[in-house]
C-alpha positions in Angstrom: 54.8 -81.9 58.3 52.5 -79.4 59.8 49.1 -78.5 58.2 50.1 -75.2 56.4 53.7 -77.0 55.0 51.0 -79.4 53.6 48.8 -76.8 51.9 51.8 -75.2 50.4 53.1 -78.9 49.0 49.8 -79.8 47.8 49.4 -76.3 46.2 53.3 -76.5 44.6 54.3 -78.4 41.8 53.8 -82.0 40.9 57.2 -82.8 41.9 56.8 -81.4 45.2 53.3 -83.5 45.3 55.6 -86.6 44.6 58.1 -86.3 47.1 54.9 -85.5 49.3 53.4 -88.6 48.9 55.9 -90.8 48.9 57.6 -89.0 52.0 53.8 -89.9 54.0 53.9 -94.1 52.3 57.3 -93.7 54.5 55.5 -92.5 57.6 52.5 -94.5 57.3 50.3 -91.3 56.9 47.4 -92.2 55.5 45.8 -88.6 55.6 48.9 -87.2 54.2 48.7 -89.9 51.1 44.8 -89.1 50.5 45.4 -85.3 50.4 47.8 -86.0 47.5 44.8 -87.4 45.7 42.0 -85.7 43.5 38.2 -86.1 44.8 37.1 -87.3 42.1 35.7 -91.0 41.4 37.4 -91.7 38.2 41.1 -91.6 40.2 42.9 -95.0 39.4 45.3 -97.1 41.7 46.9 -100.4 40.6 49.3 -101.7 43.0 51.7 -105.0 41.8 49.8 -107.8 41.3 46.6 -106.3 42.6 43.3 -105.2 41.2 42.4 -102.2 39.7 41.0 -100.0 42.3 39.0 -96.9 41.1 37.9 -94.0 43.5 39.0 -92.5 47.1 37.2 -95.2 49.0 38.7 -98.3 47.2 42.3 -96.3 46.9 41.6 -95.8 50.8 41.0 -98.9 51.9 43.7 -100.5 49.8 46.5 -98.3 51.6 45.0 -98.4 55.0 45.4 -101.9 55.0 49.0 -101.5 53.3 50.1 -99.1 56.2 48.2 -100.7 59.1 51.6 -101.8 60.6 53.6 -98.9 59.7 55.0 -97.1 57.0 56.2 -98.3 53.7 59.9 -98.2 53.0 59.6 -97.4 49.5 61.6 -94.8 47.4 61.2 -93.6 43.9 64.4 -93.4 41.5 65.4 -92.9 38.0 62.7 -90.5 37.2 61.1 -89.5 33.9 58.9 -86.8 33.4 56.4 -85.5 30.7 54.5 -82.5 31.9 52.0 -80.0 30.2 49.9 -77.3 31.0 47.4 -79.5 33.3 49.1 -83.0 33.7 52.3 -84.4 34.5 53.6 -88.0 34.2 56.1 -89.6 36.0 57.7 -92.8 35.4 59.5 -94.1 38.5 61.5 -97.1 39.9 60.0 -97.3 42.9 63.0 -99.0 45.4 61.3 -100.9 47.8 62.0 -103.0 51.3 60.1 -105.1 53.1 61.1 -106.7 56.3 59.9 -110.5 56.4 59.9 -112.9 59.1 63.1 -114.7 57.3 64.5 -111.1 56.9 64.7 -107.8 54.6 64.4 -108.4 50.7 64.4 -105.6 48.5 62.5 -105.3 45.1 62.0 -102.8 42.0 58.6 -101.6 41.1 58.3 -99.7 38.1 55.2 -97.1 38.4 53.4 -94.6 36.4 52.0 -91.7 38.6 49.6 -89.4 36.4 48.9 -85.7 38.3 46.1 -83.1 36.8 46.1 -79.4 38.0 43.3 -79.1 39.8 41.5 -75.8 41.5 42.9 -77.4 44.2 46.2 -77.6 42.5 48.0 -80.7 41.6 47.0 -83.5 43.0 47.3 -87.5 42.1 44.8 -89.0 39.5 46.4 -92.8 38.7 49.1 -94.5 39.9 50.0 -98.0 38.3 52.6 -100.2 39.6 54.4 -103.2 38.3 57.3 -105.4 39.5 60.2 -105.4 37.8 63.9 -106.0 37.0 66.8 -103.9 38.3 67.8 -103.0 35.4 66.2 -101.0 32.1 66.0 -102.4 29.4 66.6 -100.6 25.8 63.2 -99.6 23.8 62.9 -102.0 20.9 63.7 -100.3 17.2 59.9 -99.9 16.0 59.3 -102.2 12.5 58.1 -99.6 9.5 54.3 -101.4 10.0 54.0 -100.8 13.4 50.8 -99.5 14.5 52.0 -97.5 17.4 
């Protein structure tokens, strides 16, 4: 992806963002990743398993070191959006292989990315990971008492 195709993703919609990021995890592009991210210090990562990182340095850091022998086969699916004026979340299974030393094993991570419009235009503000099951599982029928 050249440098104006990236300025015209990053100023598009937060879909476009999406495939943008996830298309530079694949290519091990760390630039690429950080451009889909706000400035700002408040921006939140949590990856499976891992600590909460907040802010570009510790978000940095903690994909560097995920990309430092390539990129990341990884591939979001089954996608649910909720969008308003200046956010948009999207609920993803993230499809993910990983080629170990005993062979490939695959895995589902379910993730939550969170975009705000920006002056900039949309760009990434949290994204938290989980593992997870192949499979969805139905929302439970909420009791009358419930408090939310």
């Amino acid at each position: 992806m050249t440098r104006s195709s990236l300025r015209a993703v990053l100023a598009g919609s937060p879909d476009e963002l999406e495939a943008a990021f996830y298309a530079a995890l694949q290519q091990g592009d760390i630039e690429r990743v950080m451009a889909c991210w706000a400035d700002e210090d408040e921006i939140v990562c949590v990856h499976p398993g891992g600590a909460r990182l907040l802010g570009p340095v510790a978000i940095r850091a903690a994909y560097t070191a995920m990309l430092e022998r390539g990129g990341l086969q990884v591939r979001p699916a089954q996608e649910v959006r909720v969008q308003a004026l200046a956010s948009s979340v999207h609920s993803v299974q993230e499809q993910v292989r990983i080629v170990l030393p005993d062979g490939v094993r695959e895995t589902v991570v379910q993730a939550t990315n969170v975009y705000h419009k920006t002056p900039k235009g949309w760009r990434l503000v949290a994204h938290h990971a989980s593992a997870a099951e192949m499979r969805d599982t139905p929302a439970p029928t909420p009791a009358a008492h419930m408090l939310h």
